[in-house]
C-alpha positions, 0 to 999 in steps of 0.5 A, a space after each residue: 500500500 505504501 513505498 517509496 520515499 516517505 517523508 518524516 516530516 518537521 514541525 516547523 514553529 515560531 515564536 512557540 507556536 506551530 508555523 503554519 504557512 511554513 509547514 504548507 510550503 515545506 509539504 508543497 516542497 515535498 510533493 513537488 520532488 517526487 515523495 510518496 507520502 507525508 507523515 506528520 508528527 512523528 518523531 521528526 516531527 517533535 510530537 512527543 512536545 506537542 500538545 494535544 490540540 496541536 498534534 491534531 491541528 498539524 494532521 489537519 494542515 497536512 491533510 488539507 495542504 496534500 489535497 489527496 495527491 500524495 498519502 498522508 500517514 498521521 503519527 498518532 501513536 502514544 505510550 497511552 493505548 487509550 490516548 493513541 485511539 483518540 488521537 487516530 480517531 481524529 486522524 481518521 476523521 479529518 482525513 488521514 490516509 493511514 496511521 503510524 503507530 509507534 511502540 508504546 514508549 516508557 511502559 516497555 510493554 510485554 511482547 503480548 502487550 504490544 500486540 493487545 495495544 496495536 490491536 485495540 487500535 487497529 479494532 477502535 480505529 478502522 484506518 490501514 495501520 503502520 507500526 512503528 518499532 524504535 527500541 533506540 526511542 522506546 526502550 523495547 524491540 518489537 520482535 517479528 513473531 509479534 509483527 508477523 502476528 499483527 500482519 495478520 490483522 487487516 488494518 496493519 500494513 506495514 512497518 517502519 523498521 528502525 531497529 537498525 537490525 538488518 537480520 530481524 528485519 528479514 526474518 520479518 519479511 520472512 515470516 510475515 512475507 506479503 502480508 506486511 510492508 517492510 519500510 527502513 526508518 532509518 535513511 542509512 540502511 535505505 538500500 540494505 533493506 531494499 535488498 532484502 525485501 523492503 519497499 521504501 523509507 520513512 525517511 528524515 533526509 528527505 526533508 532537504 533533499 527529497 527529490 534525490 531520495 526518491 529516485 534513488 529508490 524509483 531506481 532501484 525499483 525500476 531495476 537499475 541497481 547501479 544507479 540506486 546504489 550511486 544515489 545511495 553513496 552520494 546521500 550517505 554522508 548526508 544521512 549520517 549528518 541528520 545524526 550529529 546529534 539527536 533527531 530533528 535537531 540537524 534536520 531542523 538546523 539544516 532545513 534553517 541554513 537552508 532558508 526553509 524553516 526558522 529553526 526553533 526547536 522546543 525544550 529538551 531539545 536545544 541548538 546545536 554544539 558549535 562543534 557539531 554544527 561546523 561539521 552539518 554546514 560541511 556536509 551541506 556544503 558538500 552537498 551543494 544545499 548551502 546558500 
């Protein structure tokens, strides 16, 4: 159902509050180089400091700034069972696509646990499912019996693998097989997974540079190995440089000295080390993103 370059979306803010016209210019910039879905608040997105009246009035900005050209798939995922239905029942009603729903994070639910959760989701909210597992985030690994069990539910389509475990995300293919869509959350292993069986990414680099993650997977799509492989090298110091510190601190900074966003970021997240900031403005540089 969903593949491709996905874009993890940023949440752009200023003066505290979420900027609206910047984050309808920043979706327009996506669908204009070629990415296949937009997910707001996710991660990237800062959605664990967003109120609950902004997370849903982002998801209604991004549904009614797509204007069904491209899927929205709404981050609406929470530690709270009960609140991640709320939240994906207003998705739904505003006319979301699709949902991505994270691993309940702090909790550290049991394996049955995290099945029972996507589950009542799945059966409160009919909406085609994306589970998310990012044991880096959460503090628990979703293993692929539990996703290959939730395979088998209608609504849970795919996956955002960010585990970083290339081996358990075959085993997911091979359990699961066509049941569930495997996508990388995680933009340097884009191409690895693609190898295995993967049909896209759920991607941050993709903020600044979409047009070149998308075709770097329409090529290998299209069976020209070469030239994803090529695509893939020449983003891969990219990739690495949205990790300089935590995510969406470089993205958000690098979406700044590119001229697109203001920058703010909300408390606990704070500016870059100046450090690590010379080496993102290298890397943008380099990449010839700098103006």
């Amino acid at each position: 159902m969903f593949k491709g370059s996905i874009v993890a979306i940023v949440t752009p803010f200023r003066n505290g509050k979420v900027d609206e016209k910047t984050f309808r210019d920043l979706i327009e910039f996506q669908i204009q180089n070629g990415t296949s879905a937009i997910v707001p608040c996710g991660s990237t997105g800062e959605s664990a400091t967003l109120s609950m009246e902004e997370h849903n009035r982002a998801i209604d900005i991004a549904v009614e700034a797509v204007r069904k050209r491209v899927p929205v798939i709404a981050g609406t995922g929470g530690n709270s069972t009960r609140e991640a239905i709320e939240l994906t029942e207003h998705a739904r009603k505003t006319g979301a696509d699709a949902t991505l729903q994270v691993t309940p994070y702090y909790n550290k639910p049991t394996q049955e646990g995290l099945y029972q959760h996507f589950k009542a989701v799945a059966k409160a909210v009919p909406l085609p499912q994306v589970l998310y597992n990012v044991p880096g985030r959460t503090s628990v690994n979703m293993l692929p019996a539990t996703v290959a069990r939730l395979a088998e539910l209608p609504e849970v389509v795919a996956i955002k693998e960010a585990s970083g475990d290339l081996g358990q995300m075959a085993e997911i293919v091979r359990l699961a097989g066509d049941n569930i869509t495997l996508l990388s959350g995680d933009d340097n292993l884009t191409l690895p997974v693609l190898a295995i069986g993967g049909k896209g990414v759920v991607s941050v680099v993709a903020n600044i540079v979409p047009k070149d993650t998308a075709q770097m997977i329409e090529a290998w799509e299209n069976g020209q190995p070469d030239k994803a492989k090529g695509l893939f090298y020449k983003l891969l110091p990219l990739c690495q440089a949205m990790f300089y510190e935590t995510n969406p601190i470089p993205v958000k900074t690098a979406l700044a000295l590119m001229g697109k966003i203001d920058g703010e970021m909300r408390l606990p997240l704070c500016p870059m080390a100046a450090a690590n900031l010379d080496r993102l403005k290298k890397a943008l540089n380099d990449y010839g993103l700098m103006k």
